[in-house]
C-alpha positions in Angstrom: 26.9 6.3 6.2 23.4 4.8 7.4 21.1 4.3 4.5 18.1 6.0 6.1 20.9 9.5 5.9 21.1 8.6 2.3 17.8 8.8 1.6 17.0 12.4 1.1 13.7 14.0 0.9 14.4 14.5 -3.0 13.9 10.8 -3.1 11.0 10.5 -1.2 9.1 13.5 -3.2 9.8 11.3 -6.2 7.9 8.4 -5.0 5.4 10.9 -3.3 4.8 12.4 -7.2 4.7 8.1 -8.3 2.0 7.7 -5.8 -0.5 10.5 -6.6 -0.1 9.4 -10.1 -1.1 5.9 -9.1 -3.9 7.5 -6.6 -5.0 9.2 -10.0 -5.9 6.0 -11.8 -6.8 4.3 -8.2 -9.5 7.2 -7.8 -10.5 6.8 -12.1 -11.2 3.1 -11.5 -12.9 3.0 -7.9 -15.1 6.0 -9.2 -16.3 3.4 -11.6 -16.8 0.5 -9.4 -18.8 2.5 -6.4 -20.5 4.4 -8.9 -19.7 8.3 -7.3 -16.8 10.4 -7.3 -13.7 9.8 -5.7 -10.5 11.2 -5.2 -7.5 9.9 -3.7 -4.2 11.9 -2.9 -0.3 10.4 -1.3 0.2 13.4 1.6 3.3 11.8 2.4 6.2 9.3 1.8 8.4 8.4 4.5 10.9 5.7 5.1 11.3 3.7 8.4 13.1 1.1 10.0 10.8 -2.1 10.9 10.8 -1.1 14.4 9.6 2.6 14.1 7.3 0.9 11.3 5.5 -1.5 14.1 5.8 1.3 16.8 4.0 3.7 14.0 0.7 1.9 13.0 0.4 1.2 17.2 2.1 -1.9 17.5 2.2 -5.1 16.7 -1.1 -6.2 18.6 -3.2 -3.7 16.4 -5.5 -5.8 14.0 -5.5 -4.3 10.5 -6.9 -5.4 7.1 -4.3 -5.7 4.5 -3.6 -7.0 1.0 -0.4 -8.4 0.4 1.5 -9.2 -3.2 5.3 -9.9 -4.4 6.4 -7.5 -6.8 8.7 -9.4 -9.7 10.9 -8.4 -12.5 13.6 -5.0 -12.3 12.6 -4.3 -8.3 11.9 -7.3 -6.7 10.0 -6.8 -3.2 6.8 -7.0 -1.1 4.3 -4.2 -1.3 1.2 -4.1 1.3 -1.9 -2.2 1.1 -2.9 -1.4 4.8 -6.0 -0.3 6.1 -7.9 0.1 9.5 -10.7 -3.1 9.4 -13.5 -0.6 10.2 -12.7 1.4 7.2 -12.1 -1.4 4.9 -15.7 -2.6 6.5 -17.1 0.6 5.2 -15.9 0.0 1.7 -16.9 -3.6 1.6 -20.5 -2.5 2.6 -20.2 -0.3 -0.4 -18.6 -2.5 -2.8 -21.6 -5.5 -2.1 -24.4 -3.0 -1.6 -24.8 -4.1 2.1 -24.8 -1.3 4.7 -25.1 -3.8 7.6 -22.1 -6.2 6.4 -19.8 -7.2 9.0 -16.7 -9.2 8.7 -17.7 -10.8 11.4 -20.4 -12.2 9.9 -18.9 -15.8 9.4 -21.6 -16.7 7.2 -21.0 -14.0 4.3 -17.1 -13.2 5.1 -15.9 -14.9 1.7 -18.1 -12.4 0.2 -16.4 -9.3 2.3 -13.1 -10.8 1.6 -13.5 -10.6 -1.8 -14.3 -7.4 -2.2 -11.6 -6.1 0.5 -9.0 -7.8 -2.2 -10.9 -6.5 -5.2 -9.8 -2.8 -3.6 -6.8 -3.6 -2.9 -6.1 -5.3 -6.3 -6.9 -2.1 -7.8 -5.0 0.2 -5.4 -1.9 -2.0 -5.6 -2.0 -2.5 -9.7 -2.3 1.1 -10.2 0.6 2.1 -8.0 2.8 -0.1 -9.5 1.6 0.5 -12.7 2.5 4.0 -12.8 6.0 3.1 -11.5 6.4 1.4 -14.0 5.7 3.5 -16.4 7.5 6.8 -14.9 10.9 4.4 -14.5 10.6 2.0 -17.7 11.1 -0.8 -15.4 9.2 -3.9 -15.4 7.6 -4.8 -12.4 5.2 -7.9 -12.4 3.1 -8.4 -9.4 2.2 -11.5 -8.1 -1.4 -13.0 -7.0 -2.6 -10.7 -4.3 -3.7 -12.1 -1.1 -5.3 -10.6 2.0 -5.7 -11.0 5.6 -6.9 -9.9 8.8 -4.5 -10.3 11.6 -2.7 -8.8 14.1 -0.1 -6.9 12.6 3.0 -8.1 13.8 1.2 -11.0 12.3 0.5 -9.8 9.0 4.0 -7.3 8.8 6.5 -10.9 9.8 5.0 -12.6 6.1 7.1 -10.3 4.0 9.6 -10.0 6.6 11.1 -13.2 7.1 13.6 -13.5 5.0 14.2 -9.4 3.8 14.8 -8.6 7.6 17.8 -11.1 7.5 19.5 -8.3 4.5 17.7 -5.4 5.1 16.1 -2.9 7.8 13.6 -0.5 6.3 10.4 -0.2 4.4 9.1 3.0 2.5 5.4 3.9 3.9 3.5 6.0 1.5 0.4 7.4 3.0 -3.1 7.0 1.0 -6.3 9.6 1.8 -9.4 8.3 0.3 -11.9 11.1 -0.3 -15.4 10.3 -1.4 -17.5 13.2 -3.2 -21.0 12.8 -0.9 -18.6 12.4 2.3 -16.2 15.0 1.9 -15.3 15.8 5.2 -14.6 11.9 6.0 -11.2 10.9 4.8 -10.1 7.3 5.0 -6.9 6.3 5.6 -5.0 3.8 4.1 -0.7 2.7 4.1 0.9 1.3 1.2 4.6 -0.5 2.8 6.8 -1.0 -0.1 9.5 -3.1 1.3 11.8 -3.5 -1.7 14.6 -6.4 -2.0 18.4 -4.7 -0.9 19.7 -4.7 -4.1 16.4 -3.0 -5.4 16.4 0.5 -3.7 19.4 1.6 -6.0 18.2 0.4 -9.2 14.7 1.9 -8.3 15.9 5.8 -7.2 18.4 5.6 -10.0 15.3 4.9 -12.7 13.7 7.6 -11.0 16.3 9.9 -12.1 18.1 10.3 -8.1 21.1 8.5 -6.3 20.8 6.5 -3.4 24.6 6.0 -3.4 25.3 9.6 -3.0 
């Protein structure tokens, strides 16, 4: 049997319910660093091929902002945070205090940069933390690091060598909600593109089968 007709939607409510618990802490700590409310929420968890995954976000020409990071330990894989570059503008702007930043602005973009990581850092950390802690595995991220590319560009890093074992990735939606802009929802993509051997060992800590 194909894998993606292994994977049932039993699994992916699983890793929806590990994502809004991560989105919980995301919201606690970014509430902190912007200084107003916000709330974050995983509408939905879906797993794709890396075809349908570049076909998706609008092909592989579209330029998108994205943190990047190795996950270590029980699951080994790569997880991306993915966001459109004028919404991680809009949160840079906010991070740094500057309502006229641009990341085009060569001048200050080391600035912008590292902001755009610090937000991702945080959105990353807490996702995995919670997986960690609903599964009991150990998962050790490694240095973050971001970019802003093309995404065929950005997508191939964490591809290279997984694509030669493996075809899918597990896309878990992000909606960003801020108190004082309710009706403005920003939407970000975490891709968690785990090793082959890992998507078994990960479904079966989270109490489901991916052999079945």
């Amino acid at each position: 049997m194909d894998f993606l007709q292994k994977i049932s939607h039993v699994h992916l409510d699983v890793l929806r319910e590990v994502g809004n618990i991560g989105a919980g802490h995301s919201a606690t700590a970014l509430s902190k660093l912007l200084n107003k409310k916000i709330d974050m929420t995983v509408p939905n968890v879906k797993l794709a091929s890396f075809t349908e995954l570049t076909e998706w976000i609008g092909g592989p020409d579209v330029v998108i902002a994205s943190v990047f990071l190795r996950i270590e330990g029980d699951v080994p894989g790569s997880l991306f945070f993915v966001l459109d570059v004028k919404q991680a503008e809009r949160f840079i702007q906010q991070l740094i205090g500057d309502c006229q930043y641009s990341l085009e602005d060569l001048d200050n973009q080391e600035l912008g940069f590292s902001a755009f990581l610090e937000l991702g850092n945080i959105l990353t950390g807490s996702y995995l933390s919670s997986l960690s802690d609903l599964t009991n595995l150990s998962l050790y991220p490694s240095v973050p690091s971001m970019s802003i590319d093309m995404f065929g560009a950005v997508i191939s890093y964490g591809l290279i060598e997984l694509s030669k074992v493996s075809d899918y990735c597990i896309i878990i939606d992000t909606a960003i909600i801020e108190e004082d802009e309710p009706d403005t929802t920003v939407k970000g993509h975490f891709f968690l593109l785990p090793d082959p051997d890992s998507f078994s060992v990960l479904f079966k800590a989270l109490g489901v089968n991916a052999d079945d």
